[in-house]
GUKOLZA-859387 format. One record per atom (N, C-alpha, C): x, y, z; residue in one letter. Coordinates in pm, whole numbers, plus 50000, padded with zeros to 5 digits. Layout:
XYZa...
This chain:
746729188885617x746129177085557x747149170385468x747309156885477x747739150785361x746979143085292x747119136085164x746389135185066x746779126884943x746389112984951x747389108784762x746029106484728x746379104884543x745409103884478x745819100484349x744979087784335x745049085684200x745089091984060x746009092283981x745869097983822x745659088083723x745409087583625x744929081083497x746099072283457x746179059883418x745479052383416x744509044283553x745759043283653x745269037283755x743689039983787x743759057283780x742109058683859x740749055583768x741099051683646x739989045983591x739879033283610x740829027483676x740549011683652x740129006383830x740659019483906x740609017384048x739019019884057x738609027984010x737189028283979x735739022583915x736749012083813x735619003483795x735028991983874x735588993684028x735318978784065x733398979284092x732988969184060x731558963884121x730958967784243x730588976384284x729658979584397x728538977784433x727418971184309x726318975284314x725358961584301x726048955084418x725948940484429x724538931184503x724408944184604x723318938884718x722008949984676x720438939384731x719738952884736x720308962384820x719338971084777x719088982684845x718448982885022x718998983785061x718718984085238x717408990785275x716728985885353x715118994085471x715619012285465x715079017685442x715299030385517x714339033385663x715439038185728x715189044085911x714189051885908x713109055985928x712769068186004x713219071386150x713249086386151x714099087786279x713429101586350x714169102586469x713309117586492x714649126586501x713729141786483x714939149686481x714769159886579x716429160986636x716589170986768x717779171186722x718579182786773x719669189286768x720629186486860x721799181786742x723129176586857x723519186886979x723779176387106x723879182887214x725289184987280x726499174887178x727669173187224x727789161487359x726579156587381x726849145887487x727779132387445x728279125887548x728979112087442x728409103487413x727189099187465x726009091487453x724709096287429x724379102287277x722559100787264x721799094787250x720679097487257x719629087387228x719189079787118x719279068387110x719039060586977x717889064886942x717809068686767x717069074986688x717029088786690x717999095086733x718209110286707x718579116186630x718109125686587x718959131686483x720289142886525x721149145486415x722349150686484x722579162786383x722099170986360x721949179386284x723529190786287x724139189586191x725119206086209x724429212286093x724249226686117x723849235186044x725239240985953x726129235585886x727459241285843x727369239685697x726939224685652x727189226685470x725649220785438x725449234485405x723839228185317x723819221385190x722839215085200x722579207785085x722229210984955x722489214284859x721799214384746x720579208484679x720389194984715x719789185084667x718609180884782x718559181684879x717729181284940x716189188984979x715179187384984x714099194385011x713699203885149x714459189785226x713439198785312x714759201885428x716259210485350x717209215785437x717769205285503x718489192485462x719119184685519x720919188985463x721329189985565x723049192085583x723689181885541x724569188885437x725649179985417x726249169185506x726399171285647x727279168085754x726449159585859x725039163685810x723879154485910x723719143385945x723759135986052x723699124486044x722229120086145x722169106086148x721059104386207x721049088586268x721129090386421x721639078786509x720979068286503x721119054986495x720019045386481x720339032686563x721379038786652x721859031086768x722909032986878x723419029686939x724399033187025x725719030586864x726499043386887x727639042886816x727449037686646x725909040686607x725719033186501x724659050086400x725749055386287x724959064186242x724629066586155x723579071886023x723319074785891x723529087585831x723869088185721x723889097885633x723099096785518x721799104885531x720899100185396x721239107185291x720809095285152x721039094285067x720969108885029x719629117885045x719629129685006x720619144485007x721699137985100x722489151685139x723479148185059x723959134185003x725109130184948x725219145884792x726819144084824x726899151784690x728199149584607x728239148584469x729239145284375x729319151984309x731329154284311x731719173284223x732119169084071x732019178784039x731969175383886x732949165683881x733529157883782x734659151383697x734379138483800x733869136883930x733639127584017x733079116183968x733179101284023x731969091983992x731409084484123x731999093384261x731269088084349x731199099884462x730699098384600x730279108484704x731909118484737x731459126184705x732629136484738x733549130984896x734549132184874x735609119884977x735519133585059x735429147185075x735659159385172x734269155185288x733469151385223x731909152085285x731949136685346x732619124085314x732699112285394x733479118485472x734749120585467x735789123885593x735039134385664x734069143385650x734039151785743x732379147285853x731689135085798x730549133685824x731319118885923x732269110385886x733139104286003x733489108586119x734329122486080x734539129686198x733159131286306x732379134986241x731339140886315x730749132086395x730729118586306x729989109586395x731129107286525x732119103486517x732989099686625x732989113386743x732699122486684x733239133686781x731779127486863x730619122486837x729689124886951x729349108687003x730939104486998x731009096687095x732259096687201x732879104287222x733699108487299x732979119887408x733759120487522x733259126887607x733669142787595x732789153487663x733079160687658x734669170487685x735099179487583x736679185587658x737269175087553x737149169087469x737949157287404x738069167287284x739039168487189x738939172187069x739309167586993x739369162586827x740299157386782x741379166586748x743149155586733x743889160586678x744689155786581x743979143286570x744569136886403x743359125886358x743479122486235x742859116886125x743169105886060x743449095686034x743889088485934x742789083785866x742809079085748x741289076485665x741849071185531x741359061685501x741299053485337x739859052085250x740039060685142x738989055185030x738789039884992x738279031885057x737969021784997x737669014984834x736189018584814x735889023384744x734889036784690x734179035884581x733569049284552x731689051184650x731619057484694x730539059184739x729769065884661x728379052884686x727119054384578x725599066484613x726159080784583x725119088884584x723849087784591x723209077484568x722239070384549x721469060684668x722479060984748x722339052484866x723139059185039x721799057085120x722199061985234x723749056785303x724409064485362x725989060685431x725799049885565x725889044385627x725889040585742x727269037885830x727669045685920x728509050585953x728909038186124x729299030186132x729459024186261x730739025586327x730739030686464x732129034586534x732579022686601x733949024986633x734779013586722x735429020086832x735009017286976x735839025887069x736999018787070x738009023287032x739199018187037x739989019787188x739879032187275x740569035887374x739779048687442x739719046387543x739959057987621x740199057087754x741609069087771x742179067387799x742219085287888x743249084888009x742829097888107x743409110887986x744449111287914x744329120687826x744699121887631x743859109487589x743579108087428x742479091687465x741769097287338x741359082587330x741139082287179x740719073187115x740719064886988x739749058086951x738939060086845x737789058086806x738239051986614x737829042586584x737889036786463x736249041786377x736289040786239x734999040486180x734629037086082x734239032586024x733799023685925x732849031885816x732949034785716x731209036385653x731429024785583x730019024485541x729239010185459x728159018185368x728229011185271x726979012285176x727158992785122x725358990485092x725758975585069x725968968885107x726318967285288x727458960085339x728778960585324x729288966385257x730448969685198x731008979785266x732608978485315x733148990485341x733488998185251x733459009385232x733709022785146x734819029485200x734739030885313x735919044285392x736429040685499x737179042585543x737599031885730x738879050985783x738699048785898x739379059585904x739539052786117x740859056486161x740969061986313x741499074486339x740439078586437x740389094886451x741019091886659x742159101886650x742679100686808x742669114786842x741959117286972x741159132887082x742269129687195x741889145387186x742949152087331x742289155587439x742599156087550x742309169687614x742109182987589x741059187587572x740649204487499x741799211987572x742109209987682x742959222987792x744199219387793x744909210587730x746289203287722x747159215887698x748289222587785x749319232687795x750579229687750x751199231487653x752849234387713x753289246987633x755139249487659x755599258987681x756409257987585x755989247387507x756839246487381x755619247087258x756039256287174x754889255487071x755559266786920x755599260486824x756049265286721x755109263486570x755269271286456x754799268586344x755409272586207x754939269686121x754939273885987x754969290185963x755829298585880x754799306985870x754679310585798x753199320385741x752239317985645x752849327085536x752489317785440x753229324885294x752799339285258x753529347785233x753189359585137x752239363885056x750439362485077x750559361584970x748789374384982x748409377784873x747099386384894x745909384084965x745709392985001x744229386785104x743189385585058x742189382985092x741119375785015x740349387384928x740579399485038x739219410284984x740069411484864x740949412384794x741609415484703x741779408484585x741309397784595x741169392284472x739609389084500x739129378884339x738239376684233x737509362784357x736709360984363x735729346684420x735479340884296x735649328184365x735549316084281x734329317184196x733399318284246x731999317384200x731729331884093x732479341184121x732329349784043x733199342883885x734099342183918x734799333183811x734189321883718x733179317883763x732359308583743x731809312883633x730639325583693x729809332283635x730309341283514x731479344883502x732109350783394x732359339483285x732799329083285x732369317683226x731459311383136x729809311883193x729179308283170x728019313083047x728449324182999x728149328382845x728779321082743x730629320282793x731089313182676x731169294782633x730399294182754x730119275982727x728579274382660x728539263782575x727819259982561x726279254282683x724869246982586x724449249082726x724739234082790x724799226582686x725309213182770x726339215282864x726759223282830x728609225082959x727629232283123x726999238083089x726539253583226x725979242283328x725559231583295x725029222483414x725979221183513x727389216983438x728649211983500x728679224183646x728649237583518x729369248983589x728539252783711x727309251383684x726079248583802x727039241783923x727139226183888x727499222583998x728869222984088x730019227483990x730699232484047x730479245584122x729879254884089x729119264484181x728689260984263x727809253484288x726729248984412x727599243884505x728999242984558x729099236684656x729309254384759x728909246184887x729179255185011x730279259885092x730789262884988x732359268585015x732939281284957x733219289384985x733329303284925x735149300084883x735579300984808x737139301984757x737479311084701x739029315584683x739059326684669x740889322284610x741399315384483x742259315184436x743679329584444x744469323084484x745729329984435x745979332584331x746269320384244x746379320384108x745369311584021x744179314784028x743019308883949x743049300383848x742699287783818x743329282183686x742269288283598x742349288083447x741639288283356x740919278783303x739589279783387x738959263083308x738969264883180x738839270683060x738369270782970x739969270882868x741209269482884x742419266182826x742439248682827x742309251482718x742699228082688x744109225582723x745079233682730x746479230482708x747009240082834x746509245182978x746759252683001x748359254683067x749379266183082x750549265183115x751399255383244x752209249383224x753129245883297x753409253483441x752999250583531x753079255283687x754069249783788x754079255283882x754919248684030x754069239784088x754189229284162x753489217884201x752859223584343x752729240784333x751789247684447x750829256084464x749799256484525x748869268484498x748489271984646x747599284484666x747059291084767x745999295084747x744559291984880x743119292584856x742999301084975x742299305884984x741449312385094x739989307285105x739829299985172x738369293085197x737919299485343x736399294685309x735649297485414x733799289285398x733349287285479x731939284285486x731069293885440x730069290985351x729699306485280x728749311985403x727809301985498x727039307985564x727799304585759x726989312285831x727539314385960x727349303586023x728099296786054x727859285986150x727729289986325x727039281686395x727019277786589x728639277486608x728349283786754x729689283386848x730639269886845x729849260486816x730089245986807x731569242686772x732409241886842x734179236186763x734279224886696x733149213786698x733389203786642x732259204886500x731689214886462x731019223486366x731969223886268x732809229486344x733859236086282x735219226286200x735189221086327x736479207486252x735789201186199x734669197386158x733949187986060x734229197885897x733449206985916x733479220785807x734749216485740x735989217585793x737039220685754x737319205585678x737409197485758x737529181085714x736759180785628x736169186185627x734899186085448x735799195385373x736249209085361x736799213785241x738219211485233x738779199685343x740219199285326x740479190785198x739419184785138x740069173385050x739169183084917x739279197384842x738419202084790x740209212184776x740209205584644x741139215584523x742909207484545x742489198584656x743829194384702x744359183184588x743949176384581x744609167784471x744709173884354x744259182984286x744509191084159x745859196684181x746069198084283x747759206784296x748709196584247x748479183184229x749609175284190x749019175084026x748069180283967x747919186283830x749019193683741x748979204583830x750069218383746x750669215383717x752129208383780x753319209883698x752849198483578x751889195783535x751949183783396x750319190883290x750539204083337x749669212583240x747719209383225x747299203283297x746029197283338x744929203883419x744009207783406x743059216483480x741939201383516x741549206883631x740449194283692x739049201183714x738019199383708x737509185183567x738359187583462x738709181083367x739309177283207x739529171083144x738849171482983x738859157782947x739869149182915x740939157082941x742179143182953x742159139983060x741319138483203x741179129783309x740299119283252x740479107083264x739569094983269x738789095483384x739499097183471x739089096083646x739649100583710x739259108483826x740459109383940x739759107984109x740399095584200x739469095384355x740739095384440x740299098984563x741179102584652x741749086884687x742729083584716x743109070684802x743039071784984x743979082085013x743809077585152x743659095485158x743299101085310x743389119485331x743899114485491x744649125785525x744759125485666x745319141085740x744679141185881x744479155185867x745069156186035x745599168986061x746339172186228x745409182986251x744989183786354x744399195186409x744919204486508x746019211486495x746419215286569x745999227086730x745249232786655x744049244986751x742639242686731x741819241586806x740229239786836x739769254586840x740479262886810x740259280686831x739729285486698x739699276786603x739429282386448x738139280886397x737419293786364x736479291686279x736409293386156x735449277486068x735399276285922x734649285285871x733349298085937x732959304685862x733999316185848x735479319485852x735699329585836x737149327785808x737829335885696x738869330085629x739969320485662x740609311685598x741459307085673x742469304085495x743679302985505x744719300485385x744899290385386x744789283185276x744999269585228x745599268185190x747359266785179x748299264985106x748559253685101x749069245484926x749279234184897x750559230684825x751089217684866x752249215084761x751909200884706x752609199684603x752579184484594x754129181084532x754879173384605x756269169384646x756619158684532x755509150484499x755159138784390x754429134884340x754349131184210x753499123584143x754089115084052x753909097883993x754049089783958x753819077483971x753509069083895x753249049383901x751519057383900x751089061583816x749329064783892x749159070083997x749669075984057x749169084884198x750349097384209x749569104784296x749619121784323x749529119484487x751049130084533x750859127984681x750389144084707x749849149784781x749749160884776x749349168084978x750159180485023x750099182785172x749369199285118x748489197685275x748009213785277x747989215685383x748409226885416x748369236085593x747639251785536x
């Protein structure tokens, strides 16, 4: 994944723009059935992945859910939206990964994606359903190209083109990275446990926060853990290492899966261009901080998000207001 992101001053001021201009839009009723992976469903379907549950919802609506309300035309209700602490709009992991999703079920079957490009527009309003409209850009005998838009308001929020392969595409050349040194998961502390050790010594106005940083659906598992609770905390390398995973079991589904991931790829990544300038995220020397653009390669369709995978991050730069930051 790559990743820039605004720092203070810029991201407070990139953030104040006016959004909240138009009513409020009809809401859909729709019916619900379970995505089938076809490239064409039926208008008014629902498209359910069972991968990031909701917190906020009643009656078990997914983070990642969407709900068709036309050919190539899809929703994300208001109820699944979710915003992480220090945030002031829809978590940018959960737009990029609820884009993906919609585009993947308009491509034909055997298609996978293998890259991403995507821009934060602006902040998306928790408060208001997503509406997600695709652009077939191409297709073609082996990639095609799909554009996407979300809207709240009328307004674009997010724009992203997502380009699919051939699932069975061979060659005889194939190389990688390889993976840093570093402890395995069973061996260290979970995030959430970390949490909970915490939460005696905050006050109770603070434990809401810590609530919701808890509540997201992602199990992490730090290398080197920051200390939320240090105001001044030490001077670092501009790198860290996560071990993530989906806390609950997801379907055979591969595009389950690359959604999953496109949801926790943009989740701890811009904080890495934090460390070397002594800053823990949330903190109140942030004014603000939103993603600008994320973009992501997919290299294997073989990976599943319920079960560990290493998140290693650098960040190469930061300055003028923005943080560039890469994770493999």
């Amino acid at each position: 994944a790559q990743h820039s992101t605004p720092l203070p001053p810029m991201a407070s001021r990139w953030l104040q723009r006016a959004y909240h201009d138009a009513a409020r839009a009809p809401r859909v009723d729709t019916l619900r059935c379970f995505s089938s992976g076809a490239a064409h469903a039926l208008p008014k379907a629902h498209h359910r992945l069972r991968a990031i549950p909701s917190t906020a919802s009643s009656d078990g609506e997914s983070q990642l859910d969407l709900h068709q309300l036309d050919t190539d035309l899809f929703m994300a209700k208001r109820e699944s939206l979710w915003v992480p602490p220090g945030g002031r709009g829809v978590f940018g992991g959960q737009v990029v990964g609820l884009a993906l999703h919609a585009c993947e079920l308009t491509v034909e079957p055997g298609r996978v994606c293998h890259s991403l490009h995507s821009y934060f527009v602006m902040p998306g309003d928790p408060n208001h359903d997503i509406i997600f409209n695709i652009g077939r850009s191409s297709d073609r005998r082996s990639f095609a190209t799909r554009s996407v838009q979300a809207v709240q308001y009328g307004k674009i929020i997010f724009q992203a083109e997502i380009s699919f392969c051939n699932a069975d595409e061979k060659s005889s050349m194939s190389h990688q990275l390889s993976m840093p040194d570093v402890p395995p998961p069973e061996a260290l502390v979970s995030h959430a446990e970390l949490l909970q050790r915490l939460a005696p010594l905050l006050p109770a106005s603070m434990r809401k926060t810590l609530e919701n940083i808890a509540s997201i659906p992602i199990e992490m598992r730090f290398v080197d853990p920051p200390d939320l609770l240090d105001p001044n905390p030490p001077l670092k390398a501009a790198t860290q290492h996560i071990w993530v995973k989906v806390k609950q079991r997801l379907n055979d589904s591969p595009h389950v899966h690359r959604a999953s991931a496109a949801y926790f790829s943009d989740h701890a990544l811009l904080a890495t261009a934090l460390r070397p300038h002594g800053v823990n995220f949330p903190s109140p020397k942030l004014g603000a901080m939103a993603s600008l653009d994320h973009s992501m390669w997919f290299h294997s369709s073989s990976f599943r998000a319920d079960e560990w995978m290493l998140y290693s991050m650098h960040s190469p730069w930061a300055g003028n207001g923005r943080g560039l930051s890469f994770g493999h």
